[in-house]
N, CA, C and O atoms as a GROMACS GRO file, in nm:
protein
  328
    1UNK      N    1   8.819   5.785  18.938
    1UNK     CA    2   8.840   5.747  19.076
    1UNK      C    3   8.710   5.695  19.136
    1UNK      O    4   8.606   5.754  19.107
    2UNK      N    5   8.706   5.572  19.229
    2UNK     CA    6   8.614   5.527  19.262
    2UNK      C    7   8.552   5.596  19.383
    2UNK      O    8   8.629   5.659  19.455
    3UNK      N    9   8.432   5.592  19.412
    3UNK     CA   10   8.445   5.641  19.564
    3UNK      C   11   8.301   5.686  19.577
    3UNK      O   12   8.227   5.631  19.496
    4UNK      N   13   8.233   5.786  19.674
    4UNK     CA   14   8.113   5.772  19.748
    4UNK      C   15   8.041   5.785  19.619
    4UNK      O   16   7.962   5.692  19.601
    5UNK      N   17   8.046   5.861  19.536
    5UNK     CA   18   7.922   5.847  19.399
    5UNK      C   19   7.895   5.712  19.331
    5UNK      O   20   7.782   5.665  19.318
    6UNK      N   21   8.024   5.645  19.283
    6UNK     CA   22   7.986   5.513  19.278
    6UNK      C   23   7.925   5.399  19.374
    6UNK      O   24   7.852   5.308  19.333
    7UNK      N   25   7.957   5.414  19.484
    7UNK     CA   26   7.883   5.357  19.592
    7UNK      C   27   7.703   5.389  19.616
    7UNK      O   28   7.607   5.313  19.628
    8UNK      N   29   7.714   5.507  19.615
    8UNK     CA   30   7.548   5.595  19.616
    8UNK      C   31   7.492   5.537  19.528
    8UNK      O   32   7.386   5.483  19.562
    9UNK      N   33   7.547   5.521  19.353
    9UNK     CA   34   7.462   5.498  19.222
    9UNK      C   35   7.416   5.362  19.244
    9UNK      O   36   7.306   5.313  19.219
   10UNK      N   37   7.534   5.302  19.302
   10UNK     CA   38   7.509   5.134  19.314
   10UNK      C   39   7.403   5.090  19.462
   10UNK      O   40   7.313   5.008  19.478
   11UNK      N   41   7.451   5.160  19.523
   11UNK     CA   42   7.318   5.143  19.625
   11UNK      C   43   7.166   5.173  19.604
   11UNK      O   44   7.066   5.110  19.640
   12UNK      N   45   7.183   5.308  19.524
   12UNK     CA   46   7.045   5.353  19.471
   12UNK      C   47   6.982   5.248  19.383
   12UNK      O   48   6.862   5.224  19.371
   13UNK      N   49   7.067   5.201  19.335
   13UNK     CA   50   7.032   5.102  19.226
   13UNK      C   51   6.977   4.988  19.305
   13UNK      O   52   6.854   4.982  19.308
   14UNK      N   53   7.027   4.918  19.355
   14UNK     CA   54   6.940   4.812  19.435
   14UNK      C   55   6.797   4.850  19.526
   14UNK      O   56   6.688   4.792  19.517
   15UNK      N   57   6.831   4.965  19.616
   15UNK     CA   58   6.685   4.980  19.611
   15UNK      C   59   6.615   5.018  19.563
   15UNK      O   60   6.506   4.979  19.604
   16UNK      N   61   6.609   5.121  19.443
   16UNK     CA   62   6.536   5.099  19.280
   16UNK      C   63   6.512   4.943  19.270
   16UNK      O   64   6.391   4.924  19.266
   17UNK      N   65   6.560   4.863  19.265
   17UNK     CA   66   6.514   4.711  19.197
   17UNK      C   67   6.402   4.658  19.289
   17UNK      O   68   6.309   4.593  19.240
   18UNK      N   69   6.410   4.688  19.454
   18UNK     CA   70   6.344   4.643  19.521
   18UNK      C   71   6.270   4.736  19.559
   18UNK      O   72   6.248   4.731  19.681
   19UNK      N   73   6.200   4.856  19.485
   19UNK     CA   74   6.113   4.921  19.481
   19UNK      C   75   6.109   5.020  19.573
   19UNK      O   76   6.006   5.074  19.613
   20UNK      N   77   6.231   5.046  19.611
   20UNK     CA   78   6.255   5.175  19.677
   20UNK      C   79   6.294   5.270  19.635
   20UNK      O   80   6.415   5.292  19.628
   21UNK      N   81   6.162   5.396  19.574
   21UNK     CA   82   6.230   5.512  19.535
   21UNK      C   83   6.265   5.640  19.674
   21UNK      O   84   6.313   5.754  19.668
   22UNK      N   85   6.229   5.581  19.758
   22UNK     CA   86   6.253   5.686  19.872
   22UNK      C   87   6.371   5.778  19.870
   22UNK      O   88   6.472   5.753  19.804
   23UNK      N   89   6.352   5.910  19.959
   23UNK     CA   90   6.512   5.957  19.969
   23UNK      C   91   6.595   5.848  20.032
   23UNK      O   92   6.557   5.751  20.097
   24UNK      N   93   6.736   5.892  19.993
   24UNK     CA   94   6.870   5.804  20.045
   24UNK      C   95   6.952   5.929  20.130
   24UNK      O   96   6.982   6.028  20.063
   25UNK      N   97   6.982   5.929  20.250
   25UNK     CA   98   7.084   5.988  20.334
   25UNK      C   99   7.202   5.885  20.346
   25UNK      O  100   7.189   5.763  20.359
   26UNK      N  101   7.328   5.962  20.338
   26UNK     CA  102   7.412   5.856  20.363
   26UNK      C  103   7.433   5.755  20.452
   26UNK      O  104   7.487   5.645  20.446
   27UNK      N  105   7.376   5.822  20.539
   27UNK     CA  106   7.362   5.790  20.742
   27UNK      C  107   7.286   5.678  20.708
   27UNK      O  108   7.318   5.578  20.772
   28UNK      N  109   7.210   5.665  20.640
   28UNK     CA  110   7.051   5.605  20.653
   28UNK      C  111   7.107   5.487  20.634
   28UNK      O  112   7.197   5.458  20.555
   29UNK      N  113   7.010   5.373  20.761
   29UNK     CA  114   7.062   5.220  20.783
   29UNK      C  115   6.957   5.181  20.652
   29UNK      O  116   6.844   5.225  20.628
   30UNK      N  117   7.080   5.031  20.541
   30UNK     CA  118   6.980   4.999  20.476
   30UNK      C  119   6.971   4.855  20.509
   30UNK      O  120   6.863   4.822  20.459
   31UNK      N  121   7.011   4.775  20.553
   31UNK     CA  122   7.014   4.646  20.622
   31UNK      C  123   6.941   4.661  20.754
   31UNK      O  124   6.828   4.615  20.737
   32UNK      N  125   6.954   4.696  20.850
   32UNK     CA  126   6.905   4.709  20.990
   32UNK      C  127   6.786   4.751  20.976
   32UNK      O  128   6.699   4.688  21.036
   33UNK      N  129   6.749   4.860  20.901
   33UNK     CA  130   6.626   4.915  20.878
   33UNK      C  131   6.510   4.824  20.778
   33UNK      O  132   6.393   4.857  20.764
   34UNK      N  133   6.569   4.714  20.719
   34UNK     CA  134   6.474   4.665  20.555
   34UNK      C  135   6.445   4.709  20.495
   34UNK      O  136   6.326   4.704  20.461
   35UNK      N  137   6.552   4.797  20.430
   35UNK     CA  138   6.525   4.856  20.340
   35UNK      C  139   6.586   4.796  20.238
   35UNK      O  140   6.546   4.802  20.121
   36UNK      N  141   6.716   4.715  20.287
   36UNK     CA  142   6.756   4.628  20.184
   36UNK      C  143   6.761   4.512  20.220
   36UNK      O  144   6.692   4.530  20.321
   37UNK      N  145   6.794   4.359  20.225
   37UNK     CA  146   6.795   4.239  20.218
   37UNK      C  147   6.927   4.150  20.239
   37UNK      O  148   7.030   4.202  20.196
   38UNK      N  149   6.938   4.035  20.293
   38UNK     CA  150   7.036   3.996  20.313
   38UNK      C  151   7.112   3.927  20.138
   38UNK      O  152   7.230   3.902  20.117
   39UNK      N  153   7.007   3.915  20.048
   39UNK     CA  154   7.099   3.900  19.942
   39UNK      C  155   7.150   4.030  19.833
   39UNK      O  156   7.216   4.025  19.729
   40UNK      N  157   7.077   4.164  19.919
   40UNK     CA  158   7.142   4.275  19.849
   40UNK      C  159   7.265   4.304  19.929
   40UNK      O  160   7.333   4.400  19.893
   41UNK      N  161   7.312   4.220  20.057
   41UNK     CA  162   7.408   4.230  20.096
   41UNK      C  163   7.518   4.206  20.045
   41UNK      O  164   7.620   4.273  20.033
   42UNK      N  165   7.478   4.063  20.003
   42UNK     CA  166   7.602   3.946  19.948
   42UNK      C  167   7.624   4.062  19.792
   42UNK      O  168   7.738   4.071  19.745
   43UNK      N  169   7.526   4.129  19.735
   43UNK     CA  170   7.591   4.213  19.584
   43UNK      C  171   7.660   4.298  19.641
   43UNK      O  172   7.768   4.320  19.585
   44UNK      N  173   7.632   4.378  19.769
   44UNK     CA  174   7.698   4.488  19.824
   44UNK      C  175   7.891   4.430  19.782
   44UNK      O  176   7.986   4.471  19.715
   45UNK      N  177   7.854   4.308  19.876
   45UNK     CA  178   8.011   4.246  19.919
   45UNK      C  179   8.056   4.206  19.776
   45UNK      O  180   8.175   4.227  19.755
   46UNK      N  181   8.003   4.166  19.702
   46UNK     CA  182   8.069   4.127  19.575
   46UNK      C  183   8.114   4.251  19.495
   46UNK      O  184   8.216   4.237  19.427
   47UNK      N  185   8.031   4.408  19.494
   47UNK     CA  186   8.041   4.514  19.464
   47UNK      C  187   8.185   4.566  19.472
   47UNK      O  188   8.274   4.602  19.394
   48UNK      N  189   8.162   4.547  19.632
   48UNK     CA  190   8.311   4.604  19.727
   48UNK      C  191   8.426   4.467  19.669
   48UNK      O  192   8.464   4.499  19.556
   49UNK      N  193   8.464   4.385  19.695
   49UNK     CA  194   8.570   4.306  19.651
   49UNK      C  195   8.528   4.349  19.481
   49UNK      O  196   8.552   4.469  19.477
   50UNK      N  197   8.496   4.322  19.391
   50UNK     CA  198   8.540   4.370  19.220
   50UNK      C  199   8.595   4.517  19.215
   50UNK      O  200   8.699   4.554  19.161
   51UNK      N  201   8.511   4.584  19.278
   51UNK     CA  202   8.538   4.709  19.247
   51UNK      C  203   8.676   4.790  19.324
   51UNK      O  204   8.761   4.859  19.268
   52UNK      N  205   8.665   4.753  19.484
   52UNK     CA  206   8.758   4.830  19.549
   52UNK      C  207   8.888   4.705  19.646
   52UNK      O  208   8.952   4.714  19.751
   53UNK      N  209   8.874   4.609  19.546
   53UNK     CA  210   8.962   4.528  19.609
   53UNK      C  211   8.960   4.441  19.748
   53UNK      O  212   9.038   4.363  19.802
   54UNK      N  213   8.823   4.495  19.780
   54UNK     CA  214   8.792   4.482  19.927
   54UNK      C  215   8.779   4.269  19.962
   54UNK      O  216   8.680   4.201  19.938
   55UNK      N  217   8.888   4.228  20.012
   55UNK     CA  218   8.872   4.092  20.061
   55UNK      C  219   8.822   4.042  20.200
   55UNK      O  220   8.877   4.019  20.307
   56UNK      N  221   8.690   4.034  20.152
   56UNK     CA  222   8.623   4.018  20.320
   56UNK      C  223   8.642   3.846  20.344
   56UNK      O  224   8.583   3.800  20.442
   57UNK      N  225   8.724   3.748  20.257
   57UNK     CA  226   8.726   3.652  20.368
   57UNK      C  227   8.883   3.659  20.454
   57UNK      O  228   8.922   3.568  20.528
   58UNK      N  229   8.972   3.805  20.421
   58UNK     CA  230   9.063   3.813  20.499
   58UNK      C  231   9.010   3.897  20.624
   58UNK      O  232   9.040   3.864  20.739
   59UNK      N  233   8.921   4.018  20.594
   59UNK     CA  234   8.873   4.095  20.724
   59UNK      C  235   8.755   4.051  20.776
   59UNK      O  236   8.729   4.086  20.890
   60UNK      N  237   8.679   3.982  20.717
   60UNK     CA  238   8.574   3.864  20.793
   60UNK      C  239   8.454   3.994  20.761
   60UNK      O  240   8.483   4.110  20.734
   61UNK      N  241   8.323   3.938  20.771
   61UNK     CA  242   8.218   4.021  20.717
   61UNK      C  243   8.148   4.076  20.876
   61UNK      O  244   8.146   4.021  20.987
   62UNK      N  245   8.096   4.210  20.827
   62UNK     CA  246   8.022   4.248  20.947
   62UNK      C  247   7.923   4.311  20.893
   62UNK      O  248   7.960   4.410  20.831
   63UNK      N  249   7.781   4.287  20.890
   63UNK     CA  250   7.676   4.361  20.843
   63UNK      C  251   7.686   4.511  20.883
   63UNK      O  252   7.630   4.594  20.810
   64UNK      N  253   7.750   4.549  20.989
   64UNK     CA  254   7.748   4.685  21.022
   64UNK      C  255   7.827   4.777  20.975
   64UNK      O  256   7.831   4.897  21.000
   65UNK      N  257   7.899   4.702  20.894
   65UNK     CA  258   8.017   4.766  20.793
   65UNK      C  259   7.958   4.770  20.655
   65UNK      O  260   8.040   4.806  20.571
   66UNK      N  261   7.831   4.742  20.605
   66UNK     CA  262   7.791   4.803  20.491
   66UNK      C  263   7.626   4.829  20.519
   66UNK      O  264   7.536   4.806  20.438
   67UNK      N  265   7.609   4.887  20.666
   67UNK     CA  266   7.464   4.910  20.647
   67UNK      C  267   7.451   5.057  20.647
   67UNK      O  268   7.364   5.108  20.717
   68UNK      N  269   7.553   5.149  20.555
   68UNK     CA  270   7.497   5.289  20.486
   68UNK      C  271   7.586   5.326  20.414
   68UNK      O  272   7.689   5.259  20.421
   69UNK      N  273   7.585   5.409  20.347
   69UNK     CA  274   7.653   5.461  20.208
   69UNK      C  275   7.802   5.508  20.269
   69UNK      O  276   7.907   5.501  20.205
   70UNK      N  277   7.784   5.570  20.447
   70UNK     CA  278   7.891   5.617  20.521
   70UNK      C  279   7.980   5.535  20.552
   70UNK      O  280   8.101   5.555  20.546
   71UNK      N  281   7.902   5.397  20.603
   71UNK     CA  282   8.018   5.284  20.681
   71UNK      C  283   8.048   5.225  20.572
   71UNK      O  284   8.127   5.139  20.612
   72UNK      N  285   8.037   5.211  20.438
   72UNK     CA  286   8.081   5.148  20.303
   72UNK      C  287   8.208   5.219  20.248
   72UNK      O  288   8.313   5.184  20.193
   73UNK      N  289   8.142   5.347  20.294
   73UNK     CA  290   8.254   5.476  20.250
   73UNK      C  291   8.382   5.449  20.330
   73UNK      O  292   8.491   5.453  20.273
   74UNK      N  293   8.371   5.421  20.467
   74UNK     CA  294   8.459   5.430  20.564
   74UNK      C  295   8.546   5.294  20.569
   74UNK      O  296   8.659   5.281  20.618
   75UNK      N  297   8.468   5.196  20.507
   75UNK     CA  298   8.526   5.052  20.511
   75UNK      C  299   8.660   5.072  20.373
   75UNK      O  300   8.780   5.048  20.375
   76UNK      N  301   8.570   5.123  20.268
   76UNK     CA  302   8.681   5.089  20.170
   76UNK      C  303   8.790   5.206  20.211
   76UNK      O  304   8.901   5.179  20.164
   77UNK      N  305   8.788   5.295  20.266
   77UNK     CA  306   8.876   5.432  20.317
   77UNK      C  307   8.975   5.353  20.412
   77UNK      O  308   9.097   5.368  20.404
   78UNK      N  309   8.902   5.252  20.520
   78UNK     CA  310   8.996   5.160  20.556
   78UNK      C  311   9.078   5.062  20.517
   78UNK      O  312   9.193   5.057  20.560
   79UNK      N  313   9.039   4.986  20.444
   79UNK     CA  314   9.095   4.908  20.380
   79UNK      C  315   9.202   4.985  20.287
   79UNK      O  316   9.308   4.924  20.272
   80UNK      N  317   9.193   5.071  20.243
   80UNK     CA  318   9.255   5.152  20.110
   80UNK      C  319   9.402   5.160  20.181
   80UNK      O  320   9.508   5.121  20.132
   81UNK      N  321   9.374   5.233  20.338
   81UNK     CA  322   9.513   5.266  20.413
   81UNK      C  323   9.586   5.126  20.465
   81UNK      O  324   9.703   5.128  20.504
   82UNK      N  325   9.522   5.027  20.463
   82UNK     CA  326   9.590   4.914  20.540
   82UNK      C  327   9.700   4.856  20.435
   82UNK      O  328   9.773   4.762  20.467
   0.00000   0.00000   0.00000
């Protein structure tokens, strides 16, 4: 089953690449803050559509919908029920 651990590993993973070993809170902004990048966004979104079906050119993109491990959590939790 997919869900917040796979999201966490894959997030951790990008900021591992971009040299962030810092702690990760789920809460914690990673876009708003720079901690991550607007093209670790576009993997975020490609992440979410392969993995959880998620079609953001039907729900349209909002950076604030994948800037933490929580609102990623909560997006695909939404999408899942629609």
């Amino acid at each position: 089953m997919k869900g917040r651990a796979e999201i966490r590993e894959f997030v951790q993973g990008l900021l591992a690449n971009s040299g962030d070993e810092g702690t990760l809170a789920d809460s914690d902004s990673l876009l708003f803050s720079g901690r991550l990048q607007s093209i670790d966004a576009v993997e975020i979104v490609v992440f979410l559509e392969e993995n959880f079906g998620i079609d953001f050119a039907q729900i349209g993109f909002d950076k604030e919908r994948i800037d933490s491990i929580d609102a990623i959590c909560a997006l695909t939790q939404s999408v899942a029920k629609a």
